[in-house]
N, C-alpha and C positions, 0 to 999 in steps of 0.2 A: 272294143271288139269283144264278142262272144265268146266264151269258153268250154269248151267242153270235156269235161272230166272222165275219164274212162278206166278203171283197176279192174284187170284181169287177171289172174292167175299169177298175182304179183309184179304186175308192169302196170304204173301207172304214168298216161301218155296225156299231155297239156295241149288241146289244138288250138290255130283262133281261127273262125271263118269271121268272113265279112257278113255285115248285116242285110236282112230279106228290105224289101223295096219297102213293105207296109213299112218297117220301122224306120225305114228315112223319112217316109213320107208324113208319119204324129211326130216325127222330130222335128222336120221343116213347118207343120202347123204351130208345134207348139212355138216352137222359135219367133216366126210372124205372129204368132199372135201376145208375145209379150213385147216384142218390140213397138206394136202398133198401141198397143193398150198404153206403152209409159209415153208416145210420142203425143199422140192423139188425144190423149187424157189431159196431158199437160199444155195440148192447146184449148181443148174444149173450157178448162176451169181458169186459164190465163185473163180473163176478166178478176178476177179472185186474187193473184198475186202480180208480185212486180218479178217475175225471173225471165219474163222475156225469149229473146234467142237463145241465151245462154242457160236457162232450161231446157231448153229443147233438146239442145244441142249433148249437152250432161246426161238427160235420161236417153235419148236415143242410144248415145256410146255406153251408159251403163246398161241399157236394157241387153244390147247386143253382147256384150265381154258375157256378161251371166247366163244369156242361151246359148251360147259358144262354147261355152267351158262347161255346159249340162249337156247339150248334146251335140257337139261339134265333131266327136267321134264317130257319129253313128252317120251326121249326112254331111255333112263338109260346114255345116252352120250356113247357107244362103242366105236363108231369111229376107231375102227380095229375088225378082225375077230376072233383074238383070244381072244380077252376079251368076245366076244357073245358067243363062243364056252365056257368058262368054265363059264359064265351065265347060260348055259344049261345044264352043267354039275354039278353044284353046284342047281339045279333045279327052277330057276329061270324066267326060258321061254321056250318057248316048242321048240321042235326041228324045226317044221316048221317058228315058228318064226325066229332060230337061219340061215335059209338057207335065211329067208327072207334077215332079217339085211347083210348076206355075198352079196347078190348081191346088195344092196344099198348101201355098203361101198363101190364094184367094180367101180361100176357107176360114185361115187362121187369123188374118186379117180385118175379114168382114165379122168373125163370132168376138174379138177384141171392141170392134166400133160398136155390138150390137149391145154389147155386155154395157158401155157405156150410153149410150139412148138412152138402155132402159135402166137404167141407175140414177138418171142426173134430176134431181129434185124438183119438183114444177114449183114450187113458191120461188126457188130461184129463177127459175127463168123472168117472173116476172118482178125478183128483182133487176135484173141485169137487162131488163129491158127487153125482152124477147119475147117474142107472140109464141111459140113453138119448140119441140125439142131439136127438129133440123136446123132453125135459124141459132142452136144453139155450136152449131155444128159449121157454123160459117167461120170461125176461128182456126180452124182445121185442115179447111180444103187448101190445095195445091189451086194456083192461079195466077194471073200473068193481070195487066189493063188496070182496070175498074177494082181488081179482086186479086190485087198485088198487096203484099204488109205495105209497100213503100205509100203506095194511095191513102190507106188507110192511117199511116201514121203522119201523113204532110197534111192529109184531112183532105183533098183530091187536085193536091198540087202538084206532086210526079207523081210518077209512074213506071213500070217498065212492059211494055208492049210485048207482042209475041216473039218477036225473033230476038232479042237479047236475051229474053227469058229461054228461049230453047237453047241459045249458044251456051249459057250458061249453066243447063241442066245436062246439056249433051258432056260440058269438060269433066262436070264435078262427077257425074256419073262415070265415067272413062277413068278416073282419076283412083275412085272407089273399088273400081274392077280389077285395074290394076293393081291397088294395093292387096287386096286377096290375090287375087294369082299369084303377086309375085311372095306373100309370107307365108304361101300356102303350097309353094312349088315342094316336093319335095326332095328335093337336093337341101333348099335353104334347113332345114330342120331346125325352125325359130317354135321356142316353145312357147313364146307369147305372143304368137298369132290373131289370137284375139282384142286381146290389147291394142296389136298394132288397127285391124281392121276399126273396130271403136274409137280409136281416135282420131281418122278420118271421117268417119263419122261426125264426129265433134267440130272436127274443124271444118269441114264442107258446109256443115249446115249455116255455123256460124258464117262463113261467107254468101248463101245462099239463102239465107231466112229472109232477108229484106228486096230477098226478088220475086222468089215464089212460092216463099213459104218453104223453102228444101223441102222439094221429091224425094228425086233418085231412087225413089221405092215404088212402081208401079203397082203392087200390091196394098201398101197404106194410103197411097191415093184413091183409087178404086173404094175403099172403107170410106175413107172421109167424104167424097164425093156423092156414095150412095146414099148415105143416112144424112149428108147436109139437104138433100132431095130438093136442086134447084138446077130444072132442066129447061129453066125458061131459054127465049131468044137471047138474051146476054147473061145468062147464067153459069155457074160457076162450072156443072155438068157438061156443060157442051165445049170446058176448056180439057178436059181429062185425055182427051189425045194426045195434047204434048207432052202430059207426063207418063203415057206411054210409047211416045215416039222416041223423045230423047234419050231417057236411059237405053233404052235399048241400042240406038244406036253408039251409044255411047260406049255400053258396053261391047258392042261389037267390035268398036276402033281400040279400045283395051285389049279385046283379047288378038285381033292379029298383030297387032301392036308386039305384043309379047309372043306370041308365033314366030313372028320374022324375026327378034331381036334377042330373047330367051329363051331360044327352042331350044330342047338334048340334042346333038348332032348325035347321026345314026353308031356311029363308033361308043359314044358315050352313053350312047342311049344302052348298046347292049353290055357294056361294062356296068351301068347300074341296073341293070337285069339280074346278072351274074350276081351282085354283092346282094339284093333283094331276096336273092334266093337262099344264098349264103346264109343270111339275117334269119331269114324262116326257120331253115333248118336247125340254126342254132335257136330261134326260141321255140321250142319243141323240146320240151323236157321226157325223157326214159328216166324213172326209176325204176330198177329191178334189180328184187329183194333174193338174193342166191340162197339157197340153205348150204351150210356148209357138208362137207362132201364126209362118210363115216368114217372114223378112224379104225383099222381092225386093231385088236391085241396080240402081241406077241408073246410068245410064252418063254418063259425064263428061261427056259433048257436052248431053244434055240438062239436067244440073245448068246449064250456062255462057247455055244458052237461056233460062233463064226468068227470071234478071234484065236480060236483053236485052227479053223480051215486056213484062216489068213498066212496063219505062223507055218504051218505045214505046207502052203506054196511057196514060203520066202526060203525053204531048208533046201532043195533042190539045185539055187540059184548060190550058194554059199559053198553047194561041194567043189565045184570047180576047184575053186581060189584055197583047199585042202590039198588038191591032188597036186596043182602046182607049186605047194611049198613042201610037198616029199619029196618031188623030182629035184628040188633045189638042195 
């Protein structure tokens, strides 16, 4: 959160306001676009090493924790479209926020794959066998049939067809959403939020690499998809619906999921109203610097006067207790 510093007249006042849209908006780009660069990357050059899923899987969760904890302040860390999508529906952001956040994932997503295109070496391509830079890019795409890892590593003896592939994009995505909402609720006040969402991450993929390449990021599909540029009759482009379908729905059944089941009930709801505000108030720091107030001088002659005055009121109060010991 923002600061703003203000010393006036010897009051100095600590505010914090919330951040303007633009700056969610280069936080959510930049966010997708480091996520996509260590995902994407590490499929494109996976002819080159032996790490597998379990690279994948590693940089995805490290890419995320490190845009998370650089800028997760500023826009909640999404970094995919279906997590903003069931922010919205768990009511969190408003819709026009939620379309904003989709096209600055887009952005940040497609300038990560574009950065890699045009990076990736042409004498390698034609080591590794490739006519082209998109066919370098066939490592990468989201895909189900023909253009599943599983096809590709039986050599084209299984497979997994369209609807196991969506079942299983639809839980792991649902799975995902929920784990954000719920370390991100703020009653939970878990400061390793990040961490926890990156390690699903990690572990979805790994369950999901050998079906369809782990989505769950409508955003990094759309990347990989556009620059592998195969939009033929069974190409890999014309599969990218279901990895727009499924997260989303996926993250839809997340987030009422956690509506009906983790919602503030309205009594509680305005109990952490009250203490929210409480919070504010007290972090809102006043200094103010007093001058102290003048002291006058007294002058010696009057100091010496007024236990003279003193003594001459207590003489009055003494005659008495004389008169009554004559009469005695």
């Amino acid at each position: 959160m923002s600061q703003d510093l203000a010393a006036t007249s010897g009051v100095t006042e600590v505010e914090e306001r919330s951040p303007s849209l633009l700056s969610r908006l280069l936080a959510e780009t930049f966010g997708t676009f480091l996520l996509t660069l260590v995902i994407v990357g590490v499929l494109v050059y996976s002819p080159l090493n032996t790490v597998g899923g379990l690279g994948v899987a590693l940089g995805g969760a490290f890419a995320y924790i490190a845009g998370a904890a650089t800028v997760g302040r500023v826009s909640g860390a999404h970094f995919n479209p279906a997590i903003s999508l069931g922010s919205w529906l768990s009511g969190r952001i408003t819709v026009s926020a939620m379309f904003s956040y989709w096209g600055a994932q887009l952005v940040g997503a497609i300038l990560a794959a574009a950065v890699l295109f045009a990076t990736v070496p042409q004498p390698l391509l034609a080591l590794l066998g490739k006519e082209n830079t998109p066919d370098a890019f066939d490592a990468a795409v989201n895909g189900f049939a023909t253009h599943s890892p599983l096809y590709l590593q039986t050599q084209g003896q299984a497979q997994f067809d369209w609807l196991p592939a969506l079942l299983v994009e639809v839980i792991i995505s649902a799975i995902l959403v929920g784990v954000y909402l719920g370390v991100n609720d703020r009653r939970s006040r878990i400061a390793y939020a990040p961490v926890a969402v990156g390690s699903a991450i990690a572990a979805l993929t790994l369950v999901s690499w050998f079906v369809t390449n782990a989505g769950m990021n409508p955003a990094r599909s759309t990347a990989a998809a556009l620059f592998a540029n195969d939009w033929g009759g069974d190409g890999s482009g014309r599969q990218l619906w279901l990895f727009w379908l499924a997260p989303l729905v996926g993250a839809a059944l997340a987030a009422l999921f956690y509506r009906a089941f983790a919602s503030v009930e309205p009594e509680e709801l305005e109990l952490d109203e009250i203490d929210e505000e409480d919070d504010d108030e007290a972090t809102t720091v006043v200094v103010v610097a007093e001058e102290p107030a003048p002291v006058a001088a007294v002058p010696a002659s009057a100091a010496t006067e007024e236990p003279a005055e003193k003594a001459a009121e207590a003489e009055p109060a003494a005659e008495p207790e004389k008169k009554s010991d004559e009469k005695a």
